[in-house]
N, CA, C and O atoms as CSV, one atom per row, in Angstrom:
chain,resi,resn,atom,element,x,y,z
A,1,UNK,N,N,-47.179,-11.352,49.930
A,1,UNK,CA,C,-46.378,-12.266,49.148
A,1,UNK,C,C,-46.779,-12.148,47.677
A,1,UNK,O,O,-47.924,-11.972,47.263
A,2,UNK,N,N,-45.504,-12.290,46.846
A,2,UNK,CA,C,-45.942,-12.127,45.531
A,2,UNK,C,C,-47.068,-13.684,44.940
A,2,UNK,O,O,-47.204,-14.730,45.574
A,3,UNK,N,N,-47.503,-13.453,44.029
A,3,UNK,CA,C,-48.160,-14.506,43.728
A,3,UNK,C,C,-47.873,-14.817,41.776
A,3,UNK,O,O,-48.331,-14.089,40.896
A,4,UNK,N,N,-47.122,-15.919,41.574
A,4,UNK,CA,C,-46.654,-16.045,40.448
A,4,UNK,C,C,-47.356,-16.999,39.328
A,4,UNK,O,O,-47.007,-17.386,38.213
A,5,UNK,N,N,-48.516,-17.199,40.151
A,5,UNK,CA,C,-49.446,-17.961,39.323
A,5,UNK,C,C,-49.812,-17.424,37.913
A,5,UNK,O,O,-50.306,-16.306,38.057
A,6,UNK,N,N,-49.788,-17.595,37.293
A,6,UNK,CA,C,-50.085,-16.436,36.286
A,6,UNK,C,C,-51.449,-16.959,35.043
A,6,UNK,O,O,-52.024,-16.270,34.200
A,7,UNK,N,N,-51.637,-18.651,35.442
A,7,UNK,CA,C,-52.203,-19.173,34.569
A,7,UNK,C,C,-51.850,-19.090,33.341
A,7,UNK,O,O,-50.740,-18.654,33.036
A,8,UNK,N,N,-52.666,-19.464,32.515
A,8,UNK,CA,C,-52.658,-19.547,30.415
A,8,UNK,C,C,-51.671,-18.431,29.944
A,8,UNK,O,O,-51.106,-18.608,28.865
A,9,UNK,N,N,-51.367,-17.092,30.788
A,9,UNK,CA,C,-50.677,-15.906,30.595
A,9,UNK,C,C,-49.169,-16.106,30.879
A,9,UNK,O,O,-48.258,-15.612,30.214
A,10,UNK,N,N,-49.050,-16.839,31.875
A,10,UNK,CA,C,-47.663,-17.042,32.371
A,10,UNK,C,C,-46.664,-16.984,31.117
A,10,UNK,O,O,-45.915,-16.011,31.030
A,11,UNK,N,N,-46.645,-17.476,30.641
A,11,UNK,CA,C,-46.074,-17.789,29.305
A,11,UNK,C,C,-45.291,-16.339,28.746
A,11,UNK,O,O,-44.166,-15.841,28.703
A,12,UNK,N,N,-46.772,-16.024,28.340
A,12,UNK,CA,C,-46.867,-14.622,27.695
A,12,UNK,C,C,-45.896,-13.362,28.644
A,12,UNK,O,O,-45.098,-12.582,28.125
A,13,UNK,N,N,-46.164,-13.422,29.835
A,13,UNK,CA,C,-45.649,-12.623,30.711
A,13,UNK,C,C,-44.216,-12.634,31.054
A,13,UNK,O,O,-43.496,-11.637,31.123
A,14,UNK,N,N,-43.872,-13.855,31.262
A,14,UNK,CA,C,-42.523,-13.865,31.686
A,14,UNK,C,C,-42.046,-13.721,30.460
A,14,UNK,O,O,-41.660,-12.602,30.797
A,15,UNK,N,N,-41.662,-13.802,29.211
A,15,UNK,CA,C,-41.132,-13.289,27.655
A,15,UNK,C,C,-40.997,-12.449,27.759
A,15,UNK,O,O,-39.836,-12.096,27.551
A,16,UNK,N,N,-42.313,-11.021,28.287
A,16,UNK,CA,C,-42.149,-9.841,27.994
A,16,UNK,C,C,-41.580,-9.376,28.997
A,16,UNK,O,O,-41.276,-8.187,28.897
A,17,UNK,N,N,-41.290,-9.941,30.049
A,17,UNK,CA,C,-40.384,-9.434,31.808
A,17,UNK,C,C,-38.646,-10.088,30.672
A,17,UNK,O,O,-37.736,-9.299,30.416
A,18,UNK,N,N,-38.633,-11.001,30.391
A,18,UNK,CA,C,-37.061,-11.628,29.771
A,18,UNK,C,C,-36.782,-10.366,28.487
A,18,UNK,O,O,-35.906,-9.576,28.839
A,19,UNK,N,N,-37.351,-10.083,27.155
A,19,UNK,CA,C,-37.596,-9.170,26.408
A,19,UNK,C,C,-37.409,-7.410,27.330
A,19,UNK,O,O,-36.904,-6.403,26.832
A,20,UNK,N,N,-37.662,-7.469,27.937
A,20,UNK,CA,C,-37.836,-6.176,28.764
A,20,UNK,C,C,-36.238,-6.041,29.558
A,20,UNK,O,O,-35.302,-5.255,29.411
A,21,UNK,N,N,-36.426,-6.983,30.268
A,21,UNK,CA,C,-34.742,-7.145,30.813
A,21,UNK,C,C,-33.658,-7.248,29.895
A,21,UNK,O,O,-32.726,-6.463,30.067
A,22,UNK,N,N,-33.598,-8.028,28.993
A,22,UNK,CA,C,-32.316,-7.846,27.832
A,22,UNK,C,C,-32.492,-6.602,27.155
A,22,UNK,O,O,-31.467,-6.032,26.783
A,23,UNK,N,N,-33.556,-6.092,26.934
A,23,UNK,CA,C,-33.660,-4.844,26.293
A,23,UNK,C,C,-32.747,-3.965,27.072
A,23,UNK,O,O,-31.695,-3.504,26.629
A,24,UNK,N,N,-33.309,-3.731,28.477
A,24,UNK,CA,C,-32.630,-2.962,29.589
A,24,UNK,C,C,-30.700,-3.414,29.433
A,24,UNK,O,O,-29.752,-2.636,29.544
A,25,UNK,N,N,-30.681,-4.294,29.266
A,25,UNK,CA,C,-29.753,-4.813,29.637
A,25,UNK,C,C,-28.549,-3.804,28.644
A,25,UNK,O,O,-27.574,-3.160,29.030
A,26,UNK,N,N,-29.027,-3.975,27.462
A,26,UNK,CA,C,-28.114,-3.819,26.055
A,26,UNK,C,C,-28.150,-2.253,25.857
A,26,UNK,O,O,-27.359,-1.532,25.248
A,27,UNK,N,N,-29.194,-1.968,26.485
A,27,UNK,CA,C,-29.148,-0.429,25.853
A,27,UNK,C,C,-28.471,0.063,27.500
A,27,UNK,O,O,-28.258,1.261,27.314
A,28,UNK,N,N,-28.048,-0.241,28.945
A,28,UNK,CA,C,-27.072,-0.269,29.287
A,28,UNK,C,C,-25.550,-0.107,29.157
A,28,UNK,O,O,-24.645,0.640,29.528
A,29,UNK,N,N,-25.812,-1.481,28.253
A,29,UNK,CA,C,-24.303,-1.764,28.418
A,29,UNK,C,C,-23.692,-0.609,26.688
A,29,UNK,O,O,-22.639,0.015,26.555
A,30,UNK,N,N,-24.703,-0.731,25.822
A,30,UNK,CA,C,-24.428,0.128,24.549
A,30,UNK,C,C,-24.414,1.767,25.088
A,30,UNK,O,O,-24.303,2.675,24.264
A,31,UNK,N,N,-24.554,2.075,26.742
A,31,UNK,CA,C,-24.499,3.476,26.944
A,31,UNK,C,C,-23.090,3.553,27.515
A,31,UNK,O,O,-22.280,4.380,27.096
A,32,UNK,N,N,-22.772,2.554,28.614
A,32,UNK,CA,C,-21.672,2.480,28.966
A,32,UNK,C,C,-20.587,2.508,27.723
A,32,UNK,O,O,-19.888,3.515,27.611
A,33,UNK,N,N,-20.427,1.390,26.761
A,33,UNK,CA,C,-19.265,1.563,25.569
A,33,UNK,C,C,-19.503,3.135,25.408
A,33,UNK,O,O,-18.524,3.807,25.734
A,34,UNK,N,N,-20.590,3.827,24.977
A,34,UNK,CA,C,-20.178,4.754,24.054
A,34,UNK,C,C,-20.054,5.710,25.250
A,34,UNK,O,O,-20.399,6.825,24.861
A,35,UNK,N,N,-19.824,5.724,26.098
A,35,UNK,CA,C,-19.260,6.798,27.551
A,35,UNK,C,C,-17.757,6.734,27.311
A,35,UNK,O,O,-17.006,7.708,27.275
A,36,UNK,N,N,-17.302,5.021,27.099
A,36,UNK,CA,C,-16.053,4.754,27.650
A,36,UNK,C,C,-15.170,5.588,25.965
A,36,UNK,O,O,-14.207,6.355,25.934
A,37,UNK,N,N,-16.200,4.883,24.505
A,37,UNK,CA,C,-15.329,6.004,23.534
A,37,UNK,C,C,-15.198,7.459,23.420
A,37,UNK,O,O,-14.332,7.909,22.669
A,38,UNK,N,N,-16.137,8.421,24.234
A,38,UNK,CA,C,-16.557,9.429,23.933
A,38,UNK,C,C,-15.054,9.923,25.114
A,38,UNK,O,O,-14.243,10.826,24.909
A,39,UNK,N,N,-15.101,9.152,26.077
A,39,UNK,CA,C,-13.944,9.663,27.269
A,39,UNK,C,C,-12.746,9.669,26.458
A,39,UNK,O,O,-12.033,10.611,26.113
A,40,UNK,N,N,-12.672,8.481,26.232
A,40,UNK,CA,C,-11.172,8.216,25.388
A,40,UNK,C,C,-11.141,8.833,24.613
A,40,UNK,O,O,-9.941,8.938,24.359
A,41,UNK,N,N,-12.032,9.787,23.510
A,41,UNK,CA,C,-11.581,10.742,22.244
A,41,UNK,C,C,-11.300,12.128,23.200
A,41,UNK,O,O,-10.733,13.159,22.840
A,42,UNK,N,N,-11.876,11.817,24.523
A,42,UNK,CA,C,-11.884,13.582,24.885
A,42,UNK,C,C,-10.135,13.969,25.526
A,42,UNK,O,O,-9.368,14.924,25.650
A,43,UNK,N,N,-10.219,12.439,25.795
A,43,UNK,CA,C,-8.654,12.377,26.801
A,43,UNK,C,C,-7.674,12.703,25.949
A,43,UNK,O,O,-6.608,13.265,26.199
A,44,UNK,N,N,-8.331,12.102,24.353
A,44,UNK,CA,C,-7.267,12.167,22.772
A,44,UNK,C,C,-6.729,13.681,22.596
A,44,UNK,O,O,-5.584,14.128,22.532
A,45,UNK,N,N,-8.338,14.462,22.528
A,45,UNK,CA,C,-8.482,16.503,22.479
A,45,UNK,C,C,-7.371,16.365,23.270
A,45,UNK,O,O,-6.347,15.781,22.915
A,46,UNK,N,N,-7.601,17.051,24.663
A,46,UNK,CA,C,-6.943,17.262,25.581
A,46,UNK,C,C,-5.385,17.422,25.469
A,46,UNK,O,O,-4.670,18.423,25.520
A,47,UNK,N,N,-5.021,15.675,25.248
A,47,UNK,CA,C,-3.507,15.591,24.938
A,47,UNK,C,C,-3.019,16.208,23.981
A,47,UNK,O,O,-1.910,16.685,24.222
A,48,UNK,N,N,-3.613,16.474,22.490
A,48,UNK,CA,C,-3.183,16.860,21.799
A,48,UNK,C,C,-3.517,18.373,22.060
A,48,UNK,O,O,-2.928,19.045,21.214
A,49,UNK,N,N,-3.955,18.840,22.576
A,49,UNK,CA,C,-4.275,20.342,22.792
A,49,UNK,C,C,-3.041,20.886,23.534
A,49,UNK,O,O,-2.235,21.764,23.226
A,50,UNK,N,N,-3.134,20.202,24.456
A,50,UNK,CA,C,-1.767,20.304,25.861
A,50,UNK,C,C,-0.857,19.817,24.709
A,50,UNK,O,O,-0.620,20.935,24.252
A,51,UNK,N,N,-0.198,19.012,23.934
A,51,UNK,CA,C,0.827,18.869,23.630
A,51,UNK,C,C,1.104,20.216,22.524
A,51,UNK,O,O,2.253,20.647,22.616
A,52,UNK,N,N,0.262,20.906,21.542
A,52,UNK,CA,C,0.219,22.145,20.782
A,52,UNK,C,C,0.914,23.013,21.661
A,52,UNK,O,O,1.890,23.543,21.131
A,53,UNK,N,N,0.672,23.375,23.058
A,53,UNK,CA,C,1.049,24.588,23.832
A,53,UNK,C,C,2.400,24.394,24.189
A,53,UNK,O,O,2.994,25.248,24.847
């Protein structure tokens, strides 16, 4: 069983587990956006490539 006692530290610890998780969180979600613009400019190429021919 985990043990969450953490004493005088607790404090300290769970910040850097909350800090650690939003960190995770944002640089996530800031990979996902720039997937979703990088798709959408490629889908942009494409069309306009196919529409040239």
């Amino acid at each position: 069983m985990l043990d969450f006692d953490m004493g005088k530290y607790g404090f300290y610890v769970w910040t850097c587990y909350g800090a650690t998780l939003l960190s995770l969180a944002g640089l996530i979600g800031l990979t996902l956006r720039a997937h979703a613009q990088r798709k959408a400019a490629l889908k942009a190429l494409q069309d306009a490539t196919e529409s040239q021919t």
